[in-house]
N, C-alpha and C positions, 0 to 999 in steps of 0.2 A: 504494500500500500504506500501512496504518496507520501514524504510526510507534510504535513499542514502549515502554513507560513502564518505571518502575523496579517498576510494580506486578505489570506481564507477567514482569519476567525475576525477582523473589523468590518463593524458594520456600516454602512455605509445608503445616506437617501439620495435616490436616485430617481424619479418621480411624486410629484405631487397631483393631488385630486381633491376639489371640493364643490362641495354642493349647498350652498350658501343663501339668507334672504337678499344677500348684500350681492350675490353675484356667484355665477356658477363657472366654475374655472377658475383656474390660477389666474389669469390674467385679469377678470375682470373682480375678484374677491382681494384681489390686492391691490389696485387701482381704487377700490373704494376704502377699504382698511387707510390706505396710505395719505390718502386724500378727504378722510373726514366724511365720507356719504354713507347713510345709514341705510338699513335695509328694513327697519322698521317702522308700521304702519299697524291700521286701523285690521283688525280679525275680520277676515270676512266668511270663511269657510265654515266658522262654527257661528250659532246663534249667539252674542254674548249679553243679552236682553238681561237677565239674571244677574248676571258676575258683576264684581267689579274691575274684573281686569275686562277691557278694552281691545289692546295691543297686542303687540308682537312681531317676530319675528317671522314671519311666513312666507313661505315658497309657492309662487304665484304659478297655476297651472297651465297658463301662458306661457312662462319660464320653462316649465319642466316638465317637461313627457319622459316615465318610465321607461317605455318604448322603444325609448331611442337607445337607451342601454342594455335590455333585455328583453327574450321572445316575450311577446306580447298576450301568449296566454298565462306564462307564469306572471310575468306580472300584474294581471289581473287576480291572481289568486294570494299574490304577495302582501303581507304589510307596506305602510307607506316607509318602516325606518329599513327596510329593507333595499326598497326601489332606490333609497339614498347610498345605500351599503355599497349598493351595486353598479352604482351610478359614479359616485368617487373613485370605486377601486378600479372602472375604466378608463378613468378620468387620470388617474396614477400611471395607468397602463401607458398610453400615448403619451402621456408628457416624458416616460423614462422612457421610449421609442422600444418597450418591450412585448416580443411577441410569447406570449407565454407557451407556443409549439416550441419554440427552441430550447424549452430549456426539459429534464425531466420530472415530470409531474410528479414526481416522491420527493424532490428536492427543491417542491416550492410548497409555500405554507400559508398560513391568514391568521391573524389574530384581529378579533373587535370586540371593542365595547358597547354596551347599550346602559340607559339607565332605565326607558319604559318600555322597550320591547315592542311586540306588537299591539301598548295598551290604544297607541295615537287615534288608528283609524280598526282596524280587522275586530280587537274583543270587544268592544264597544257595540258596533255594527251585528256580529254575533249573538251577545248576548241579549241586544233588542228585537232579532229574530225569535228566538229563543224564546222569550216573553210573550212576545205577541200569538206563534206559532207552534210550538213546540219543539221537540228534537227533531221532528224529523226535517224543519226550517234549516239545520245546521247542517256547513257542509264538511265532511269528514276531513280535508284538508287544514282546518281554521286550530286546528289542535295544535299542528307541527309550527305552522305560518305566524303565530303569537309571541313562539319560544324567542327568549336572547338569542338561543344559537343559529337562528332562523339566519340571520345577516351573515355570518361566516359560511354556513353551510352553503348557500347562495351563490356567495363567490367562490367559493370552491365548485361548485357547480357548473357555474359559466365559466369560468378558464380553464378546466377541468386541473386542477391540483387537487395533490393528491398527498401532500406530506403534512407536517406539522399544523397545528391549529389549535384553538379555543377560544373564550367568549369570557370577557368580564364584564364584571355589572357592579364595581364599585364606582357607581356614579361620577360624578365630574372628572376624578382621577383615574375611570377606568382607561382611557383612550394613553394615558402616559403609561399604563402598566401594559398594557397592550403591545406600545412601541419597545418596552424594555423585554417584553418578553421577545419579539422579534430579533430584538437585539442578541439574546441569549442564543437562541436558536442558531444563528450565523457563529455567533463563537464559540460554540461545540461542534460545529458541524454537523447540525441534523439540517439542513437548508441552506440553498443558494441565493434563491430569492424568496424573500416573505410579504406580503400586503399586510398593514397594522393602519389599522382606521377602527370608526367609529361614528355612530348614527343612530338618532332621535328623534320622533316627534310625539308629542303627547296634546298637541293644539286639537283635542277634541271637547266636547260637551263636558264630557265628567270627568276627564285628565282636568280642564280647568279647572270645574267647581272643585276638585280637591286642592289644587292649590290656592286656591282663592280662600276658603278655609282654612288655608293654612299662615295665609295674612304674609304669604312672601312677593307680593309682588310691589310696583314701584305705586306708589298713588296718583303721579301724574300720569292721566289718561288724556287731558287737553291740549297734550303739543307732543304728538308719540315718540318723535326721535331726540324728542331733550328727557326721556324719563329716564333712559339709565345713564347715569352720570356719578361712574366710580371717583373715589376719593375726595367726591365735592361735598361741603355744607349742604347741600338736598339731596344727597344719598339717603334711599328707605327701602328700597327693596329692586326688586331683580326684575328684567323684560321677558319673557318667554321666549324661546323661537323654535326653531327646526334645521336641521339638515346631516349630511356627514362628511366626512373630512376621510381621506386615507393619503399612503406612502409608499412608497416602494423602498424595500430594505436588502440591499446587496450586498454579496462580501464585496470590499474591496477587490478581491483577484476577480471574481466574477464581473464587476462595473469596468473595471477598466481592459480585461480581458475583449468586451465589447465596444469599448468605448465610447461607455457611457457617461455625462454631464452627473456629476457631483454636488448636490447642493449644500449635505455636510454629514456629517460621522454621529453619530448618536455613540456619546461617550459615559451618560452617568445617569443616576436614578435613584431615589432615596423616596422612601414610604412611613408614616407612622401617624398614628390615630390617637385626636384627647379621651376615649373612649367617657366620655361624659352627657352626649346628647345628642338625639336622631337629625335634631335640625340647625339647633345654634352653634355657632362657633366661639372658640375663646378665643376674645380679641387679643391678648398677651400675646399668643402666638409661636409657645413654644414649641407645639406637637412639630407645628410645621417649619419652623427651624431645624428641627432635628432631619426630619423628610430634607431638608434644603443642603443642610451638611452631610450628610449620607450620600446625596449625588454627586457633591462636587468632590468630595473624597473619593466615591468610586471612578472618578472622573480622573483620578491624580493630578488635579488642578489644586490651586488655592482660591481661596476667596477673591483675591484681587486680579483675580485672571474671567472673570464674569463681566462683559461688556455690555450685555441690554438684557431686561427681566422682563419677556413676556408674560403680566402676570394675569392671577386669575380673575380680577377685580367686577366682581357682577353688580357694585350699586346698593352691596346691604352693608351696613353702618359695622356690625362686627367683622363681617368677611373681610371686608376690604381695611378694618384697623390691624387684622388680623396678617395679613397681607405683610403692611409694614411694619409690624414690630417684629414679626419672623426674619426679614431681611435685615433689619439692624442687627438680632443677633447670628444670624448665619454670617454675613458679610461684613458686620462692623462695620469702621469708620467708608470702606469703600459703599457702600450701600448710599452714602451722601452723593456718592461722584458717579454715579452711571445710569443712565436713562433707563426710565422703570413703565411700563404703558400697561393698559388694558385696552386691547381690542372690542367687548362687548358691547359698547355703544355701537357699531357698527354692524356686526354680527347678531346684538342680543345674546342672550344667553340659551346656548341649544342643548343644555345637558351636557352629554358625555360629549358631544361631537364638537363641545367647544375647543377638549384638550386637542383632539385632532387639529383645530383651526389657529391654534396659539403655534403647533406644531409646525404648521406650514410656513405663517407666517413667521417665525422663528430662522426657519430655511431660508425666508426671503428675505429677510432683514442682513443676514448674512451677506446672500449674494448678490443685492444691490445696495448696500450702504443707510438704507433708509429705516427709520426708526418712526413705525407707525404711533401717531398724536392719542391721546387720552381724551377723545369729543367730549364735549360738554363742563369740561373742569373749568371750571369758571372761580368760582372760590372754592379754597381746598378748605377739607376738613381739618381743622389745625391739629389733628392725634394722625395727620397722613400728610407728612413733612418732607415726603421723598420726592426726588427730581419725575416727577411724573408727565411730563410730556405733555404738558397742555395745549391746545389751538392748533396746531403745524408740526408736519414731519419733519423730523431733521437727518442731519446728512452727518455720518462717521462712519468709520472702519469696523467693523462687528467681526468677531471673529469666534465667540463662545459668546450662547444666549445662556440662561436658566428659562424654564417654564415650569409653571405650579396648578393646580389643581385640587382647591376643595370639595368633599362632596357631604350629604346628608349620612350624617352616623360619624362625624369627628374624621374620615381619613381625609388624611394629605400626601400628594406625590408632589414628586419635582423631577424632575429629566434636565439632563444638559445633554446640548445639540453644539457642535466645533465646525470649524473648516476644516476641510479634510487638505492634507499634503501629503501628497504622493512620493515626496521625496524620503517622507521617517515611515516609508514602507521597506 
């Protein structure tokens, strides 16, 4: 047998895919991340007469036909966080100019995260048939089509892979445990190439009224794209949205064996939970300091080797204190000197599929210099004193991002993403 170089076992992104309210495709989700244009507007798909939320983040069906990414009868039988699943990881596909015939289907893999599965549109829809009709109303398919594994299985499906795989469901931070496990997979050598993405939607009827009840969303309904507004004095709560995000994850020898475009190395990953409460956060912010220092250690970087913190920042007053007391203590005094943003004003907040979307843009801040703005930060919250990016993107050299991710139930990740050099291969 071969033996395996350091080029086999680093990982390596080599496509991107996203399926965004702000814009579907790399090009047009980063043109509006970068440029301040929201994708947030008024619900129209569900009835919101009831609720108090309004808003959101939604994926216009005008935008988006399934169809175009998958036969057309599965996707009629599919979830919608599915059709998103399926839809990015094509979308991954062509931006890394990979045809997944060349490679062998045991030696490519999937990892996704989900946080509601198929609650958005299929159980809903199901169990109102159900209701009204009885079982024999339901169709035997709606069982499988619900599950988290539903989006993985999918795209194993459609590209026909046939290696490594599985499905997290730790909410906001599944999509970064996702990419870490693809990660892993390359540096054992169970996989050449892996997709690790992530996709959501829960903008249905009763996905809302439960979080409406749950009193997490933003209160301003009367100006949709000024509601989420991380780190600002009118920070209260989070925008809903939808979509998915994925990656393409290469060894090293394998991306440039083909020569394939590099956008950066996925190097570090750190995880750990306040285990205190399903929903709130603790603004101190130690758990996820610890998550934060975990990465950049597994990263063999230091603190001051961290250029731009895509963070997690959704608009809720603990999250986002939370946010910045973690990186004071993970990063100390450097945590004052490096541009810190949150893309969700732009995005909204789409669950798991955010970390995907922090992911991308992460890659791209890298490989065009640009440091996507913090929209809406108008007055900062004086407990969120960090160089937050307000009004306009700026321009420097980026070369190691950190990204984080909180979800419900106290866990926190963080992933570090580098420029890859081919030379310290």
């Amino acid at each position: 047998m071969k033996a395996r170089t350091a080029a086999d076992r680093r990982a390596v992104i080599t496509g991107l895919g996203v399926v965004a309210c702000n814009g579907i495709g790399k090009e047009p989700f980063w043109n509006a991340v970068v440029n301040g244009k929201s994708g947030i507007g008024y619900l129209t798909r569900t009835d919101t007469t009831d609720l108090k939320c309004k808003i959101g983040g939604e994926i216009k069906d005008e935008d988006f036909d399934p169809t175009d990414y998958m036969d057309a009868r599965e996707a009629k039988s599919a979830a919608r966080f599915v059709h998103f699943a399926v839809a990015a990881a094509r979308l991954a596909m062509d931006d890394a100019y990979l045809d997944p015939r060349d490679t062998d289907p045991l030696r490519m893999g999937a990892f996704f995260g989900t946080s509601t599965a198929g609650q958005g549109n299929l159980s809903e829809a199901a169990y109102d048939r159900f209701l009204r009709r009885g079982i024999r109303a339901l169709q035997p398919g709606v069982c499988v089509e619900v599950l988290p594994h539903a989006a993985t299985a999918r795209v194993f499906i459609e590209f026909d892979m046939r290696g490594p795989n599985g499905t997290f469901a730790g909410g906001c931070a599944a999509a970064h445990d996702a990419l870490e496990e693809a990660r892993k997979v390359i540096a054992t050598g169970q996989a050449d190439v892996v997709v690790a993405g992530s996709a959501d939607s829960c903008m249905n009827y009763y996905g809302l009224a439960l979080l409406d009840r749950l009193g997490v969303f933003a209160s301003n309904s009367r100006d949709p794209q000024k509601a989420c507004c991380p780190y600002d004095k009118r920070h209260d709560g989070l925008v809903i949205a939808e979509g998915g995000g994925a990656v393409i994850v290469e060894s090293a020898r394998h991306a440039m064996d083909r020569g394939a475009h590099i956008y950066a190395e996925v190097v570090g990953h750190g995880s750990a939970t306040e285990a205190q409460h399903l929903v709130t956060a603790d603004p101190d912010g130690v758990e996820l300091a610890h998550a934060m220092t975990n990465a950049i250690r597994s990263a063999r970087l230091a603190p001051s080797d961290i250029d731009y913190v895509c963070a997690h920042g959704i608009s809720n007053v603990e999250y986002d204190r939370c946010d910045t007391n973690a990186l004071k203590l993970a990063l100390g005094k450097h945590a004052h000197h490096i541009p810190i943003s949150s893309i969700k004003p732009s995005s909204g907040q789409p669950w798991t599929a955010g970390g995907s979307f922090q992911a991308i843009a992460g890659c791209l801040a890298i490989e065009t210099g640009r440091i996507p703005p913090t929209m809406n930060l108008e007055e900062p919250d004086p407990e969120c004193d960090l160089d937050y990016v307000p009004g306009t993107a700026r321009y420097t050299r980026v070369d190691t991002v950190m990204i984080n991710g909180h979800s419900f139930g106290g866990t926190h990740a963080a992933l570090v993403l580098r420029r890859f050099d081919a030379d310290t291969v």
